[in-house]
C-alpha positions in Angstrom: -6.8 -30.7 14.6 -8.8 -27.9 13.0 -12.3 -27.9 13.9 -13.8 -27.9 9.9 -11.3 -31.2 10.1 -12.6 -32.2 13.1 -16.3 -31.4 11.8 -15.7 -33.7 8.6 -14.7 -36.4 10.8 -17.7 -36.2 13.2 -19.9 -36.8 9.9 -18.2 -39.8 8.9 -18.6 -41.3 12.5 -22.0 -40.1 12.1 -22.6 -41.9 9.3 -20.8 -45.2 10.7 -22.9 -45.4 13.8 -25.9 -45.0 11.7 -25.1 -47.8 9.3 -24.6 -50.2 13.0 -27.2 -48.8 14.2 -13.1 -8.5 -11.2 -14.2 -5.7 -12.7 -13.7 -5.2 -16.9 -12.1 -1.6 -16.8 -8.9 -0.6 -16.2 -7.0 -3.8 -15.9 -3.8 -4.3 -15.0 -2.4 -6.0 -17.6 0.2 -5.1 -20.3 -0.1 -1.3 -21.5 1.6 0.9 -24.1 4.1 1.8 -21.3 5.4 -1.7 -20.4 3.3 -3.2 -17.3 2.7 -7.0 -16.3 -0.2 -8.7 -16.0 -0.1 -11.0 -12.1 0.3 -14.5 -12.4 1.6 -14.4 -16.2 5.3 -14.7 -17.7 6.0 -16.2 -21.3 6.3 -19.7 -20.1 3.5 -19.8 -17.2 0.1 -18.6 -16.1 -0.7 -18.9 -12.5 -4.5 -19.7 -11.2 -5.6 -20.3 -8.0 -8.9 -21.8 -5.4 -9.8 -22.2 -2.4 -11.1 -26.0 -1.9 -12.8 -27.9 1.2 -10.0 -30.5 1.3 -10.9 -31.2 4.8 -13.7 -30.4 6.6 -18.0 -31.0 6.5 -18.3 -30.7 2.8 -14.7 -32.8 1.7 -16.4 -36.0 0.9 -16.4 -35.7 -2.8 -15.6 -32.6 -3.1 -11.8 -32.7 -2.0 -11.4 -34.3 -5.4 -12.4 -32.2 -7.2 -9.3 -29.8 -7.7 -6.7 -32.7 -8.0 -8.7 -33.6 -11.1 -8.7 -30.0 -12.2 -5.1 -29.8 -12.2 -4.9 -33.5 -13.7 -6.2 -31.8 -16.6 -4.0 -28.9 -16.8 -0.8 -31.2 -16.4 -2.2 -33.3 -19.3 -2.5 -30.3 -21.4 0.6 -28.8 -19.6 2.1 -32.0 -21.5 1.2 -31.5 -24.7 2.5 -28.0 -25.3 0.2 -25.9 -22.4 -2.1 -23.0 -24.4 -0.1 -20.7 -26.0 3.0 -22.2 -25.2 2.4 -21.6 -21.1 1.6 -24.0 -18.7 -0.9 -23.7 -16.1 0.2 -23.8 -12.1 -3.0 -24.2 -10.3 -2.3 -23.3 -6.4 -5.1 -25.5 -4.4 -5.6 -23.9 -0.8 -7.8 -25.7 1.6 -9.8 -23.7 3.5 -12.3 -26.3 5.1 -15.7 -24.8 4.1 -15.0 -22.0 6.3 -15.8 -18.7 5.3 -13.2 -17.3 7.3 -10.3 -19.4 6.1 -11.9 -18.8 2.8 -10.9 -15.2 2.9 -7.7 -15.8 4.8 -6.6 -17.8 2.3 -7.8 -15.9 -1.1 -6.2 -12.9 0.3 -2.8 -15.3 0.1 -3.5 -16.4 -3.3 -4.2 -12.8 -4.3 -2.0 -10.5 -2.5 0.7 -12.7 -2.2 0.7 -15.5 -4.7 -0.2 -12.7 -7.7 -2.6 -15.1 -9.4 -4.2 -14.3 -12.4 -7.7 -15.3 -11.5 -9.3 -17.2 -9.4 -10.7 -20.7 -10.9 -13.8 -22.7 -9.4 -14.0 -21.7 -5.6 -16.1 -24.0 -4.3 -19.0 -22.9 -1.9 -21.9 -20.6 -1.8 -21.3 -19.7 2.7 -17.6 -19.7 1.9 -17.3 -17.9 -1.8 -20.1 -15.1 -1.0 -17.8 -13.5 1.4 -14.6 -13.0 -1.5 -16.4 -11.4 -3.8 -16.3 -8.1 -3.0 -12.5 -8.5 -2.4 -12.1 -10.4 -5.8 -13.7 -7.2 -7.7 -12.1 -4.4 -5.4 -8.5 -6.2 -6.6 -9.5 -6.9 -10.5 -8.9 -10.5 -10.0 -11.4 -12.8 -12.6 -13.4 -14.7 -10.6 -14.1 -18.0 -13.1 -16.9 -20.7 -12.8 -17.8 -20.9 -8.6 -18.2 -23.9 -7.2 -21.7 -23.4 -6.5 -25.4 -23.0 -7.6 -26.1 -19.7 -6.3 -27.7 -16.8 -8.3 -25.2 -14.7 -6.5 -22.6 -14.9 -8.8 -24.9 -14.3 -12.0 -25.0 -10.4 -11.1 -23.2 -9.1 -14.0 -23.6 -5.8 -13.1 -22.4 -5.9 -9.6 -20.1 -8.2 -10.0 -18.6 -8.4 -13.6 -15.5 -10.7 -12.9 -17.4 -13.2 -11.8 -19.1 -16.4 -13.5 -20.8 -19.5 -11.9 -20.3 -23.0 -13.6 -22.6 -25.4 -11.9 -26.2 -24.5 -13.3 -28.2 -22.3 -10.5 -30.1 -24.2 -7.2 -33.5 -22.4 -8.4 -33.5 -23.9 -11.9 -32.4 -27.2 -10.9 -35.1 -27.0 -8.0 -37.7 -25.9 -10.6 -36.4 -29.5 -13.1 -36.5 -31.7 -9.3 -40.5 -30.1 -9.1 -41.1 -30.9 -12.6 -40.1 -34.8 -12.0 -42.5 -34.6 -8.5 -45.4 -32.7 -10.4 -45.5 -35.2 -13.1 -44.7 -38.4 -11.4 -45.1 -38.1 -7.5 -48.7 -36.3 -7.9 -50.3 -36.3 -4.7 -47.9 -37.3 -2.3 -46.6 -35.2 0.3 -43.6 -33.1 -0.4 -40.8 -31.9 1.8 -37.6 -30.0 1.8 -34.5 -30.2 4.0 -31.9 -27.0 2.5 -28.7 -25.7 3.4 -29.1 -22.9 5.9 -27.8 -20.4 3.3 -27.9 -19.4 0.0 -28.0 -23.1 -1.5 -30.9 -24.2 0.4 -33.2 -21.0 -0.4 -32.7 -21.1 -4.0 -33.6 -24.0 -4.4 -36.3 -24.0 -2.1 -37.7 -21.3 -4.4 -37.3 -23.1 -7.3 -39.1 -26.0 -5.9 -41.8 -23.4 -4.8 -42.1 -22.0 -8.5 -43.5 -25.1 -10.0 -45.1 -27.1 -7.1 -46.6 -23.7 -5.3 -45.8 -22.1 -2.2 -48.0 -24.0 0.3 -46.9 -27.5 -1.6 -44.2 -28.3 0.7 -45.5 -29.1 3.8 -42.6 -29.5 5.9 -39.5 -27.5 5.6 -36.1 -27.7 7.5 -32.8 -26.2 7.4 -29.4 -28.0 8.7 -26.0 -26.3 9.0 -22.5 -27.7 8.4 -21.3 -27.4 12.0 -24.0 -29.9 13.3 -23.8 -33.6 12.5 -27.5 -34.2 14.4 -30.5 -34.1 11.7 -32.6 -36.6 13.5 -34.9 -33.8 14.1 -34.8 -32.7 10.9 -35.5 -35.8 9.7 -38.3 -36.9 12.8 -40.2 -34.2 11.8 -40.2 -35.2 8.3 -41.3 -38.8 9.5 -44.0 -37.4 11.9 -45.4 -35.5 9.3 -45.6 -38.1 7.1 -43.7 -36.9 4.2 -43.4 -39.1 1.3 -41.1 -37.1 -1.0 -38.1 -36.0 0.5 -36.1 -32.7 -1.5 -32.5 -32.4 -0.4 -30.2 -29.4 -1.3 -27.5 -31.0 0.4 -23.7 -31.4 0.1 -22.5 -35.0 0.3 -21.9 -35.7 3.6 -25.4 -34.6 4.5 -27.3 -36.6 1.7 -25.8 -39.5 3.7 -26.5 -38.5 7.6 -29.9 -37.9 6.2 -30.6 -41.2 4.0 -29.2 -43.3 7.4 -30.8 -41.3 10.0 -33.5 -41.9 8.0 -33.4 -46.2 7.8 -32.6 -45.9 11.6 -36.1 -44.3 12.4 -37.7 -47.2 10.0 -38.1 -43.5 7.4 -38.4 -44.7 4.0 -39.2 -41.4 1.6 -38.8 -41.1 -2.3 -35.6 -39.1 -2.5 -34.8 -36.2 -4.8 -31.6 -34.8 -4.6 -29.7 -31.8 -5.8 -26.7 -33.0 -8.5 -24.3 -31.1 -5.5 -25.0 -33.9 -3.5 -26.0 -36.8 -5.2 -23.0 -38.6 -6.9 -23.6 -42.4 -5.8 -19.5 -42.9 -6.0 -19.4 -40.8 -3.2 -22.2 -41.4 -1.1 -21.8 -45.3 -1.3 -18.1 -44.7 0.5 -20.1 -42.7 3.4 -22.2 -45.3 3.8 -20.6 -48.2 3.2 -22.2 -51.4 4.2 -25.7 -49.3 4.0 -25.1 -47.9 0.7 -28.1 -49.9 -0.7 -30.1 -47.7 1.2 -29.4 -45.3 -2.0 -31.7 -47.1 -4.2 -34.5 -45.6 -5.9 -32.2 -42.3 -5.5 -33.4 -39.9 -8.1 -30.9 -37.2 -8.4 -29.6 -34.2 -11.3 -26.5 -34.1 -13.2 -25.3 -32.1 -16.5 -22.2 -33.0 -17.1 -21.3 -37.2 -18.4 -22.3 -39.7 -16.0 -18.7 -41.2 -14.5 -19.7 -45.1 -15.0 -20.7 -44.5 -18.7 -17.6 -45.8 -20.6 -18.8 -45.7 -24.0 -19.0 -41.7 -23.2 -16.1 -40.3 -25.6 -15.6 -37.6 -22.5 -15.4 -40.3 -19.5 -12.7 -42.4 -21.9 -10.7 -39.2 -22.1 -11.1 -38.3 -18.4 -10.5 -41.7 -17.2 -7.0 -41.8 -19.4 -6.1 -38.9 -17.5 -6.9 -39.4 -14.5 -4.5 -42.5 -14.9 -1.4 -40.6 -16.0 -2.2 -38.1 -14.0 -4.2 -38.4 -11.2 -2.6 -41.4 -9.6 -5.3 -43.5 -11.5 -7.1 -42.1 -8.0 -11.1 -43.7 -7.7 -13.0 -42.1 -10.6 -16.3 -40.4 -10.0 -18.7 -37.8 -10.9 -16.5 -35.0 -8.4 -13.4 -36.5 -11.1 -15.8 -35.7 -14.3 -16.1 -32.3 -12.7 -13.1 -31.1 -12.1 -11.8 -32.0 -15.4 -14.8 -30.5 -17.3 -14.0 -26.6 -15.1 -10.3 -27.1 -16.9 -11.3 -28.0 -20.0 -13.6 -24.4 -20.3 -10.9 -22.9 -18.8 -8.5 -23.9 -21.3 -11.0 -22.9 -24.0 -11.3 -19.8 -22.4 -7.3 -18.9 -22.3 -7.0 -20.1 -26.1 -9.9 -17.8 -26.7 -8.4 -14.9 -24.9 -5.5 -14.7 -27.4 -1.4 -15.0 -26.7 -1.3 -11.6 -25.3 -3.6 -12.7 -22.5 -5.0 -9.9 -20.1 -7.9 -10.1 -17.3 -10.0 -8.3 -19.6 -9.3 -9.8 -22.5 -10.2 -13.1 -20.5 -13.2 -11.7 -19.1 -14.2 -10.8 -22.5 -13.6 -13.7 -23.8 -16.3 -15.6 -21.2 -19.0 -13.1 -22.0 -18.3 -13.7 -25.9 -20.0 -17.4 -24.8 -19.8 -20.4 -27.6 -18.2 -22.3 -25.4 -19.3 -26.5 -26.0 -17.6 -29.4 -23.6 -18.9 -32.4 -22.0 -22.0 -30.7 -20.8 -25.3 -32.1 -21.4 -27.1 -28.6 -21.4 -26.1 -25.2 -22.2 -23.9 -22.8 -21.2 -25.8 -19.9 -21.0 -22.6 -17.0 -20.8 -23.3 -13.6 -22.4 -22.7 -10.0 -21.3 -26.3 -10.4 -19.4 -25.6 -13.8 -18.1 -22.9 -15.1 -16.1 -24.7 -18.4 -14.7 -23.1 -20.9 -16.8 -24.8 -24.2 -17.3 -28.3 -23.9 -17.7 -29.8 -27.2 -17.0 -30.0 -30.6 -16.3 -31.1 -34.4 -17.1 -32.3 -36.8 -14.0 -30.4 -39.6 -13.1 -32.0 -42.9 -10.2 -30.0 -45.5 -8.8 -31.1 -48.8 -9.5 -29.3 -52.6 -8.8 -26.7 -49.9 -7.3 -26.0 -48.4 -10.6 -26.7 -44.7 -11.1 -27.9 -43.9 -14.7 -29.8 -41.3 -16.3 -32.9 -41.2 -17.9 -35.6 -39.2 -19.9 -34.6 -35.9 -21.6 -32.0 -33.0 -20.6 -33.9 -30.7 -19.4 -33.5 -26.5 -19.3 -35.1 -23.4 -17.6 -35.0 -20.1 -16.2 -34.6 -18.9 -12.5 -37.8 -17.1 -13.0 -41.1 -18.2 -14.3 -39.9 -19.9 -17.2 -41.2 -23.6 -18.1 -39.5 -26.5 -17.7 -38.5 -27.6 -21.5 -36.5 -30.0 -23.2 -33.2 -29.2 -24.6 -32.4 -31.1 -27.9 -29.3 -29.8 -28.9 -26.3 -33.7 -28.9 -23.8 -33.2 -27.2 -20.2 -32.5 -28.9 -17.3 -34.8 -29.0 -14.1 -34.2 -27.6 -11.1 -33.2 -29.6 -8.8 -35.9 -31.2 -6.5 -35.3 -28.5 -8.2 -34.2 -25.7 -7.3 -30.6 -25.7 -9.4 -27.4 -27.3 -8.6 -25.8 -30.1 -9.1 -21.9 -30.7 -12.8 -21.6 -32.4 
């Protein structure tokens, strides 16, 4: 068994013993002398990902790109974009940044892909984007909150999706600062990227010396009861996570087995109940009062237009599979990317793709904005808060938006936008 497998299983056994106890120039697409562009013929455009389908960080998020390609074969069904269909080549690469390049390399060098769509992880993606730009490949909507990929001009193939760690950690300090005031506030990150971003954040609106107690946990070791003694000894009352799934849960049980009961506010990474309820099973109450961040339709709202087309889908498509917010996900990165080929035009290129991201307008099931423009590759730039209560996670109050930098914290107005009549985008 491979050790990220081996790592994944250690958390859930974890868990159970604490319930008992590309660049824009030059592309090489069609030209006046003939050429091809990769991953393109008449009748098919191939994209590709690297996924943790096993591994510390599956939980959840191994779901996420079966739903993805649900959503392509649904549109796949009813004519593809421009009369192609989309084959999306899933490769597992465990959340390890080594099998993450091993197996982008494949998808590249061997599989000719046309871009690569919604890698997931900030450890794991950070070390392909140099390769993705040295070989021209699009680099479309990461998996991941980091402000690396918003660096249009070292990196102008690539685009984030999820909204940034540092402006959802700003819209997490906003809820503490204005309904936690005076209770003691600490932060357990990511030991990477995910967990300093938001960690700054945090720091932006609350203050640097606000967090009293800060810790760091890596994917490799199942063990937080430090982490999380140290928060008890300390006497934390509000407890920040930037956590993936599997984490949230080792943390909220190590936590009921030291008798640690702390407010919880929790990145939208690692907060989908669905999902943290299966970790935890028979302790899964220990989620209430969970106040977590999402942008995107919440999964158990079934008057939402979105969920009713998603849920159809996933149906006819997905094996009628167990429907959560990782489902809603996946299906909302192919819907933009669908936009994005029917905006790109018949004669679709890399740069005329890339293009057509930076161009922006783009509107889907998102609760906030997407923010992409020639300056900004971010993608979604805010959030609304969500708390579970009688083990029902809802939102509540406004969407928020903000900036990564000193920007407040302000309420985004703008409805939301149905779906089309059939579930699949129209050119604008």
């Amino acid at each position: 068994m491979h050790r990220t497998a081996r790592r994944g299983l250690a958390i859930a056994s974890t868990i159970a013993l604490l319930v008992t106890a590309a660049g824009c120039s030059g592309d090489d697409g069609p030209t006046s002398g003939g050429g091809s562009v990769p991953g393109v013929t008449d009748t098919e455009i191939v994209v590709g990902t690297h996924m943790p389908l096993t591994g510390p960080a599956s939980a959840g998020y191994s779901k996420i790109a079966p739903a993805t390609k649900a959503y392509f074969d649904y549109v796949n069904a009813n004519g593809g974009v421009h009369g192609r269909k989309i084959t999306y080549k899933v490769m597992d690469d465990g959340y390890n940044p080594a099998n993450t390049q091993q197996v982008v390399r494949q998808l590249v060098l061997q599989d000719k892909v046309f871009a690569v769509l919604n890698g997931l992880g900030t450890p794991t993606h950070t070390g392909v984007l140099d390769f993705l730009k040295t070989n021209r490949v699009p680099d479309l909507f990461v998996a991941s909150g980091s402000r690396s990929w918003d660096q249009p001009d070292k990196y102008p193939g690539t685009f984030g999706f999820n909204p940034d760690y540092t402006v959802e950690g700003k819209i997490l300090a906003n809820y503490a600062k204005a309904n936690l005031a005076g209770k003691k506030v600490c932060f357990l990150g990511q030991d990477d990227d995910f967990g300093r971003d938001s960690l700054a954040g945090v720091e932006k609106v609350l203050g640097a010396g606000a967090v009293a107690v800060k810790q760091t946990y890596v994917t490799s070791n199942t063990n937080v009861a430090p982490q999380i003694g140290a928060f008890k000894a300390a006497g934390c009352q509000v407890v920040m996570l930037a956590t993936v799934p599997g984490f949230t849960a080792l943390s909220v049980g190590t936590a009921a087995r030291l008798s640690f009961k702390p407010q919880w506010l929790v990145s939208n990474v690692g907060a989908d109940h669905p999902t943290l309820a299966k970790q935890l099973g028979a302790a899964a109450p220990l989620l209430e009062g969970m106040v977590g961040t999402n942008y995107l339709p919440m999964q158990n709202d079934t008057a939402n237009p979105w969920i009713q087309l998603f849920t159809k889908i996933n149906k006819t498509h997905n094996g009628d599979a167990p429907f959560d917010g990782n489902t809603v996900y996946g299906m909302s990165v192919g819907y933009l990317f669908v936009q994005v080929l029917l905006a790109a035009g018949k004669d679709v290129t890399r740069e005329k793709v890339l293009d057509a991201v930076q161009k922006g307008g783009f509107q889907g099931p998102g609760l906030a904005p997407l923010r992409f423009s020639a300056d900004d590759h971010s993608g979604y730039g805010g959030q609304r808060l969500s708390r579970v209560s009688g083990g029902v996670q809802s939102y509540f109050g406004p969407t928020y938006e903000t900036d990564e930098g000193d920007g407040p914290v302000t309420e985004y107005t703008a409805a939301p936008v149905a779906p089309p009549a059939n579930g699949v985008p129209t050119v604008s």
